[in-house]
ROTOR-151557 format. One record per residue (C-alpha): residue in three letters; x, y, z. Coordinates in steps of 0.1 Angstrom, whole numbers, plus 5000, padded with zeros to 4 digits. Example, Ala and Ser with C-alpha at 12.3 -4.5 7.8 and 13.67 -1.06 7.14 Angstrom:
BEGIN
{ala, {5123, 4955, 5078}}
{ser, {5137, 4989, 5071}}
This chain:
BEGIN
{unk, {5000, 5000, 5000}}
{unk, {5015, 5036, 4988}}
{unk, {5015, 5065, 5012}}
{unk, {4988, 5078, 4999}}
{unk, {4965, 5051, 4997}}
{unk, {4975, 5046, 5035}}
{unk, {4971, 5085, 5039}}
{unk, {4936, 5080, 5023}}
{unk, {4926, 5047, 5046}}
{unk, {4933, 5067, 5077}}
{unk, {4913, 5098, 5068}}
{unk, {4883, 5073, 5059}}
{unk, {4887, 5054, 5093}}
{unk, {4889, 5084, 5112}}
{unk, {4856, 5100, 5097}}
{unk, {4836, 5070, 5102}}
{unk, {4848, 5071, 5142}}
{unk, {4840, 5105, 5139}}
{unk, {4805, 5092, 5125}}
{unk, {4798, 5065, 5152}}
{unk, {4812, 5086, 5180}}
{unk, {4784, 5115, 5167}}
{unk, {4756, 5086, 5164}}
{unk, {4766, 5080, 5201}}
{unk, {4765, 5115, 5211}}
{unk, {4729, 5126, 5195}}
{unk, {4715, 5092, 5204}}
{unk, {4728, 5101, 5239}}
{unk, {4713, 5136, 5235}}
{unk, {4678, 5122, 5221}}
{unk, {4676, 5101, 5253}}
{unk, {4685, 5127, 5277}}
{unk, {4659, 5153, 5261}}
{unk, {4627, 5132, 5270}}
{unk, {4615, 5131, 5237}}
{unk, {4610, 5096, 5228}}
{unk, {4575, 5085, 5253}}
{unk, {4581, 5057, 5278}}
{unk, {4546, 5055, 5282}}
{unk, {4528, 5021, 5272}}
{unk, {4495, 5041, 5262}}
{unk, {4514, 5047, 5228}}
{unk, {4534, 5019, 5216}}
{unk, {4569, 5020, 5200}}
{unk, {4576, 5031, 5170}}
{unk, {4567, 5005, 5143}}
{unk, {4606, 5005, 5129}}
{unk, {4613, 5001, 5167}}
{unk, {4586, 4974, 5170}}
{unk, {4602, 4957, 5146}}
{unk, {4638, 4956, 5154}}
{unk, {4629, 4950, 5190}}
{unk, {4608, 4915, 5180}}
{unk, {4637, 4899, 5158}}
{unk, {4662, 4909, 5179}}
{unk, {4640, 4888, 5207}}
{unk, {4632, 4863, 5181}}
{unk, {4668, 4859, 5172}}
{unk, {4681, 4854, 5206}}
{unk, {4657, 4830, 5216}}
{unk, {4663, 4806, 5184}}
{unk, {4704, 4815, 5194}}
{unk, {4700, 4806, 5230}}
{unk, {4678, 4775, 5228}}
{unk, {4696, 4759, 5203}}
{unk, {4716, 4731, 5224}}
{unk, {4679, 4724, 5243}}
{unk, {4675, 4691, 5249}}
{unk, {4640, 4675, 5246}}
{unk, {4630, 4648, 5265}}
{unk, {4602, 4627, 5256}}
{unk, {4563, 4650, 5263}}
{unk, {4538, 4623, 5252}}
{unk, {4532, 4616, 5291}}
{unk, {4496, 4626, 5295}}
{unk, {4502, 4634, 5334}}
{unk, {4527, 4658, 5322}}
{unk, {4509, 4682, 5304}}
{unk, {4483, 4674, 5337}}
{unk, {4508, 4690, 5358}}
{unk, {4515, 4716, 5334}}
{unk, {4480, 4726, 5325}}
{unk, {4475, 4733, 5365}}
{unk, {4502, 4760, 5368}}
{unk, {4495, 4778, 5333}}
{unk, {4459, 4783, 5346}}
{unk, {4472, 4796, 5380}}
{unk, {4501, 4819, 5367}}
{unk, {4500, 4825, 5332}}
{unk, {4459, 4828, 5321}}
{unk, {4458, 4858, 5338}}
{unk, {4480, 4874, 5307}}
{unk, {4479, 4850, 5281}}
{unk, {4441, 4840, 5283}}
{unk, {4429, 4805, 5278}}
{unk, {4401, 4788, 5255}}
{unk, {4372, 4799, 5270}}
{unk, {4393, 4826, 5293}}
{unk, {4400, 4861, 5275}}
{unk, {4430, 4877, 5282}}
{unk, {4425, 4899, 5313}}
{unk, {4424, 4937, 5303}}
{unk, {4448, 4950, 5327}}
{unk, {4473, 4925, 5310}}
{unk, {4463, 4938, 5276}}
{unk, {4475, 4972, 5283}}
{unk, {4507, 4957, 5286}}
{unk, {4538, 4969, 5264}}
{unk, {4542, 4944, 5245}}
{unk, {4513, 4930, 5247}}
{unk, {4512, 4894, 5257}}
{unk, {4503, 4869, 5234}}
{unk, {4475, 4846, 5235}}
{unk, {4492, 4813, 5236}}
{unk, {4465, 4793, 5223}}
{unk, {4473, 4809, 5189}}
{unk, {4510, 4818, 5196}}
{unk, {4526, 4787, 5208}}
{unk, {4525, 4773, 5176}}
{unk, {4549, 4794, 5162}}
{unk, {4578, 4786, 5186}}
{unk, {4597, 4755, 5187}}
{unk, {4596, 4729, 5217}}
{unk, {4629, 4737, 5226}}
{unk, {4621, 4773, 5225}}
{unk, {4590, 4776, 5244}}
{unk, {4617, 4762, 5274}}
{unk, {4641, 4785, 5271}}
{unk, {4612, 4811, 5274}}
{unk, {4592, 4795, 5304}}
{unk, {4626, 4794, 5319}}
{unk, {4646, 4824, 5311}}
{unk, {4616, 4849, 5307}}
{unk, {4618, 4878, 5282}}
{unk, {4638, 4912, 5290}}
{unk, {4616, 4942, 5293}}
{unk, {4587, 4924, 5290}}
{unk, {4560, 4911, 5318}}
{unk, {4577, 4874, 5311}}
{unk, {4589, 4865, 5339}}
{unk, {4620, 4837, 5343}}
{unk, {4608, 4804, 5362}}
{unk, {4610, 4810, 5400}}
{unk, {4630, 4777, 5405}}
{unk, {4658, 4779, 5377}}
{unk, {4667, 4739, 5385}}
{unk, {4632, 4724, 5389}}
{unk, {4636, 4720, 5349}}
{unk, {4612, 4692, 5354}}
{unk, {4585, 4715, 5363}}
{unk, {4588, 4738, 5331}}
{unk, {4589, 4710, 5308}}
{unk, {4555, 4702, 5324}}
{unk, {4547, 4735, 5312}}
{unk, {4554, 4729, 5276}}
{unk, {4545, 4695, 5273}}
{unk, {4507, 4715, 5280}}
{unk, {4518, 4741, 5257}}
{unk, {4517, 4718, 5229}}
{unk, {4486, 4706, 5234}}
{unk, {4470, 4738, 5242}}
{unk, {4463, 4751, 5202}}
{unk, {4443, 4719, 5199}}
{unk, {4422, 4728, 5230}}
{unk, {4383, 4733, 5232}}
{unk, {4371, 4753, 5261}}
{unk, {4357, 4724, 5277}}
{unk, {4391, 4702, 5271}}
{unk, {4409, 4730, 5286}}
{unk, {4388, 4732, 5316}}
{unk, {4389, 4694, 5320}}
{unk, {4427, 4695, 5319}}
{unk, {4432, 4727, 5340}}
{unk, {4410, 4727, 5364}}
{unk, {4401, 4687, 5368}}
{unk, {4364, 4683, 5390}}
{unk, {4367, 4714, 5408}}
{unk, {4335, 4732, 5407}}
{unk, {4331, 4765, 5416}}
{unk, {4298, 4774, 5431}}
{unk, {4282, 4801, 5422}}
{unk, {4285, 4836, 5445}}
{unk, {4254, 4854, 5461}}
{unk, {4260, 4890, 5461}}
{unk, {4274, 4895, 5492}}
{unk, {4294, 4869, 5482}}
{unk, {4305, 4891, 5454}}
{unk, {4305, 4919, 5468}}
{unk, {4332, 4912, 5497}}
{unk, {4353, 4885, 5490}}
{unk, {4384, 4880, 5470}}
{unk, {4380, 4853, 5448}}
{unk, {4386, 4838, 5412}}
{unk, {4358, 4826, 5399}}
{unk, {4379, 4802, 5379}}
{unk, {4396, 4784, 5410}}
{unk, {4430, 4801, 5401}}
{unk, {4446, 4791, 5436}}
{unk, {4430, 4761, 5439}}
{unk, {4448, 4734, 5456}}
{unk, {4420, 4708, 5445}}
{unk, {4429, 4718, 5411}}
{unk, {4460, 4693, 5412}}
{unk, {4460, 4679, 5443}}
{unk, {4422, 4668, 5445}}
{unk, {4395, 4674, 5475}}
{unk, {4369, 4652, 5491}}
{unk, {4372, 4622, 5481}}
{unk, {4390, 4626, 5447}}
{unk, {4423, 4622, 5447}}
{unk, {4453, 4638, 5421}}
{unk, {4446, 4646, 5384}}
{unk, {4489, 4634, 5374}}
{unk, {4507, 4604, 5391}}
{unk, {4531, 4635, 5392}}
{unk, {4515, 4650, 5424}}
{unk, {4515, 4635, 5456}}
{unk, {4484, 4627, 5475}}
{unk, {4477, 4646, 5504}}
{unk, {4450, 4631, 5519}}
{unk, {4456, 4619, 5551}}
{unk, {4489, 4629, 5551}}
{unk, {4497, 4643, 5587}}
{unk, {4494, 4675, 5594}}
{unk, {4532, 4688, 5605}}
{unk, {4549, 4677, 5578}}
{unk, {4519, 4693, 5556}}
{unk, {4529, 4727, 5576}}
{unk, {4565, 4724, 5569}}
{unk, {4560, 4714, 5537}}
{unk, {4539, 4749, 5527}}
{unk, {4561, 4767, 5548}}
{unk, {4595, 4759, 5531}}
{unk, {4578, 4762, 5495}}
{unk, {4569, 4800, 5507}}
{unk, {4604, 4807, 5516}}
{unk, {4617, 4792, 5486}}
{unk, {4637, 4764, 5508}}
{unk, {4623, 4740, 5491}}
{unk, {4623, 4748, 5453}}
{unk, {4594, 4746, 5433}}
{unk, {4577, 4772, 5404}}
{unk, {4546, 4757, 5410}}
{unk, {4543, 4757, 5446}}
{unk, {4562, 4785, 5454}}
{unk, {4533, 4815, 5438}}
{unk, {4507, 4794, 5457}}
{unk, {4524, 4795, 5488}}
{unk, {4538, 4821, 5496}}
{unk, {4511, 4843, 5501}}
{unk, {4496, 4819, 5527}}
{unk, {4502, 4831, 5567}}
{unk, {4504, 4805, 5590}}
{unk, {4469, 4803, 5597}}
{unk, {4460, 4793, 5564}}
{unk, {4487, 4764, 5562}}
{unk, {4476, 4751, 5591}}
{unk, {4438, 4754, 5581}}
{unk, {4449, 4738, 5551}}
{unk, {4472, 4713, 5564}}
{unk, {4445, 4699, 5585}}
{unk, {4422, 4698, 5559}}
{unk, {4441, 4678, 5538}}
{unk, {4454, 4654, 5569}}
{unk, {4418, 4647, 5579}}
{unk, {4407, 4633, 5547}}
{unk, {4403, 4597, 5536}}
{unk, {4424, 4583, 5511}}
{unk, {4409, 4585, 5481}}
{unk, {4408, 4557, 5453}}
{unk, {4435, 4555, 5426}}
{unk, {4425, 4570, 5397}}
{unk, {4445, 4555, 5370}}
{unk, {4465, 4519, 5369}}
{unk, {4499, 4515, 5384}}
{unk, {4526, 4534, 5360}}
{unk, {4543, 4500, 5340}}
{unk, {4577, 4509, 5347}}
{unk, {4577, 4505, 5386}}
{unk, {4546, 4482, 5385}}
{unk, {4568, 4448, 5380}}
{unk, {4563, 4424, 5410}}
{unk, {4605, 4418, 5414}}
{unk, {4608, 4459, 5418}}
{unk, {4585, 4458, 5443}}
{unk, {4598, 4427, 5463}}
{unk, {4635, 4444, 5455}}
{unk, {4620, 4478, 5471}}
{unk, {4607, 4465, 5501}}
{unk, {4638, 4447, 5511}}
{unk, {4653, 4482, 5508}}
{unk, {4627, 4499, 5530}}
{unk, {4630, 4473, 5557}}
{unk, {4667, 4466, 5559}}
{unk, {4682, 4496, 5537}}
{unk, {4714, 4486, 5518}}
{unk, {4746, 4485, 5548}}
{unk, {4771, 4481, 5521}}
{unk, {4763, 4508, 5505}}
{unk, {4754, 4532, 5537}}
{unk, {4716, 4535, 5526}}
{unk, {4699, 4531, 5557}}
{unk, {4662, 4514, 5561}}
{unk, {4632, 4539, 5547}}
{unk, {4611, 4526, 5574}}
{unk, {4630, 4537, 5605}}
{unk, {4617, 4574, 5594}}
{unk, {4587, 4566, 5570}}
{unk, {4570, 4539, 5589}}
{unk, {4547, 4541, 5618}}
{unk, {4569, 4548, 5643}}
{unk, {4587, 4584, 5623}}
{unk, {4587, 4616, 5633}}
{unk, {4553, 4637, 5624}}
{unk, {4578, 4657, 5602}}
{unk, {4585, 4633, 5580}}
{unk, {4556, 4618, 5551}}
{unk, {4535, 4593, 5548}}
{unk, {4545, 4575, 5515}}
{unk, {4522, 4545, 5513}}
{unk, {4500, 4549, 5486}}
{unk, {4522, 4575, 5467}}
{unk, {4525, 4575, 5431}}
{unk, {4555, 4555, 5421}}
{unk, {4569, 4583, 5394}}
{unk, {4568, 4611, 5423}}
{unk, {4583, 4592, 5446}}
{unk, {4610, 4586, 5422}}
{unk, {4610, 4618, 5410}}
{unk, {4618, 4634, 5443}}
{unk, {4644, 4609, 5450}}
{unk, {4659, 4617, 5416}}
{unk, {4663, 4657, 5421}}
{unk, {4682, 4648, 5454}}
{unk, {4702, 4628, 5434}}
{unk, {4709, 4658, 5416}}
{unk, {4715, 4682, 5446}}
{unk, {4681, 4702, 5447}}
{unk, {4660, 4709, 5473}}
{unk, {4690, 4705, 5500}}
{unk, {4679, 4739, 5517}}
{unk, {4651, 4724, 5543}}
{unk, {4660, 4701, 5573}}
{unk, {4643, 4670, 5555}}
{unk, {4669, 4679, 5525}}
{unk, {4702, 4679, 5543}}
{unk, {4688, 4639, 5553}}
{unk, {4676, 4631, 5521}}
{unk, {4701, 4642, 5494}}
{unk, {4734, 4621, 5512}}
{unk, {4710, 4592, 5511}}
{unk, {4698, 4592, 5478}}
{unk, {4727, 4602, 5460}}
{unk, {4741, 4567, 5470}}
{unk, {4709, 4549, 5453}}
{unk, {4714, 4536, 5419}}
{unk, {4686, 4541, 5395}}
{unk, {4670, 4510, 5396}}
{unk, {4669, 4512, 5436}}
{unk, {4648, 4549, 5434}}
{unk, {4629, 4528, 5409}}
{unk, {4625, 4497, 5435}}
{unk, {4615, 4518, 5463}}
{unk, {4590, 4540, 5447}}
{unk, {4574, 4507, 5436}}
{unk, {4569, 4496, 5463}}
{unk, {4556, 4526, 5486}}
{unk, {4535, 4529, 5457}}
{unk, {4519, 4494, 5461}}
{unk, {4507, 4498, 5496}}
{unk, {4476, 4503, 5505}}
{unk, {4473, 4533, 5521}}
{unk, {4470, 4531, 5562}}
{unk, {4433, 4544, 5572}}
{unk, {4433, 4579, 5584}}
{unk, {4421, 4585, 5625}}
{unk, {4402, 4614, 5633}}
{unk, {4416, 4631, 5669}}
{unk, {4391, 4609, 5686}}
{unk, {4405, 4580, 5673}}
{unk, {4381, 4568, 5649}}
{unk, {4389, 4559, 5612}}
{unk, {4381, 4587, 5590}}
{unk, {4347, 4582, 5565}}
């Protein structure tokens, strides 16, 4: 390169610092004057609008692209799933049957209604996005960043939510909970959804019906202290949990405890769907109950019984008559170091870190082939 052709190269790549540095200074200018309106009345600029949805389209396809995704077809999945959307994300992005709530449509941008919009994302994307949330937006990331099992619930129901009729989504969502209908008084002075947004009975079941997903552990009958401690670690985030985290955190103690005894005073109720087929196998229960009674000594797993049976502490659970993939689900995000913040998790977590997979398997067979022991009322008597 000649002198001048050097000479020429510098003058060029000084004006166009010159240019960028200027951009920087009347963009910088612009912003301090006020100018440009903040408020969500008016909307962005459509160029802005633009720009501002494939950048976000753009970085979602980026950042989700080593997502992987497990298996969805599981029916109790998109169970589970269907019970949070309805609690925490109707509100904004409506439902079949359920408009999106005004307030929320006032919003800047506006949130989409999924039953349209999910469609239009990937599988892999729609997790990063019930994970990670959107910048600058109302989307906000999952409470619990390592209960990855919960937001896949989430899209495994996302995927099957276009498909939806109003009365398929409200079978899904909201199971047999019936909402009676308010006088006015009623109305007038309480707080309520009429939709059963916060609805434990939603996934849980009430009365004598018991849990919508062999995801979701029974509750009735279970006793009432570790039902306490249970709600009160999922408010304080101990115990980690999207889900269960919203619903209980705005509980006070009374409530938990008006709750808890609820629950603990019910009957257990009749399963509601066949034994899952991969812990169902007579051997893995057999194998499972040997580990309950006698634990595993060479490996330093000690005997479930000496803290599930009938003789544990009121702080630990019942697990007779659990669903088999619970159990081993809980057991399994031990394994992996979650949900060590609560008293019952510094126990757990040594203990089933040193299960193989086929023992979590065994065990949670078996637990889940009891037959639940009957409930007693505080006089004593079996519970109806």
């Amino acid at each position: 390169m000649t002198r001048d052709q050097k000479r020429r190269a510098a003058i060029i790549a000084a004006a166009g610092a010159a240019g960028l540095a200027g951009l920087a200074v009347a963009g910088l200018l612009f912003a301090w004057s006020g100018l440009y309106s903040v408020a969500a009345s008016r909307g962005h600029w459509a160029i802005f609008e633009w720009f501002l949805a494939f950048a976000m389209r753009n970085s979602v396809r980026t950042h989700a692209l080593l997502v992987q995704v497990p298996p969805l077809d599981n029916p109790h999945l998109a169970r589970l799933g269907a019970g949070h959307f309805h609690s925490g994300c109707a509100f904004c992005h409506g439902a079949p049957g359920i408009p999106v709530n005004p307030v929320a449509e006032q919003m800047l941008p506006p949130p989409p209604t999924l039953s349209e919009a999910a469609g239009d994302w990937a599988t892999r994307e729609l997790f990063w996005i019930v994970k990670h949330g959107i910048k600058y937006t109302g989307m906000p990331a999952w409470a619990a960043q390592e209960r990855e099992d919960e937001v896949w619930a989430v899209v495994a129901f996302l995927r099957r939510l276009p498909q939806l009729t109003p009365q398929q989504y409200r079978e899904l969502a909201l199971d047999r909970v019936e909402v009676h209908d308010r006088s006015g008084p009623e109305l007038a002075t309480a707080e309520s959804d009429p939709q059963a947004a916060g609805a434990c009975a939603r996934c849980h079941g009430a009365g004598a019906t018991g849990p919508a997903s062999h995801l979701v552990p029974v509750l009735h009958g279970q006793k009432v202290e570790y039902l306490i401690q249970a709600l009160q670690a999922y408010a304080k985030g101990s115990r980690r949990s999207g889900i269960m985290q919203p619903l209980a955190s705005p509980l006070d103690d009374d409530s938990i405890a008006r709750l808890a005894r609820y629950y603990a005073g019910l009957a257990r109720p009749p399963p509601r769907f066949p034994p899952d087929r991969e812990h169902a196998h007579p051997a893995s229960v057999a194998s499972g109950r040997r580990l309950a009674a006698a634990g595993d000594p060479d490996a330093r797993i000690p005997a479930c019984n000496a803290c599930h049976g009938e003789a544990g502490l009121a702080t630990f659970p019942r697990l007779d008559g659990q669903h088999a993939p619970y159990l081993a689900r809980q057991l399994q995000l031990w394994k992996e170091g979650v949900n060590t913040g609560t008293g019952a998790g510094t126990i757990m977590a040594p203990i089933a870190g040193r299960l193989t997979d086929k023992q979590v398997r065994d065990v949670s067979a078996y637990y889940a082939s009891l037959a639940p022991a009957p409930v007693l009322t505080p006089a004593g008597k079996v519970a109806p």
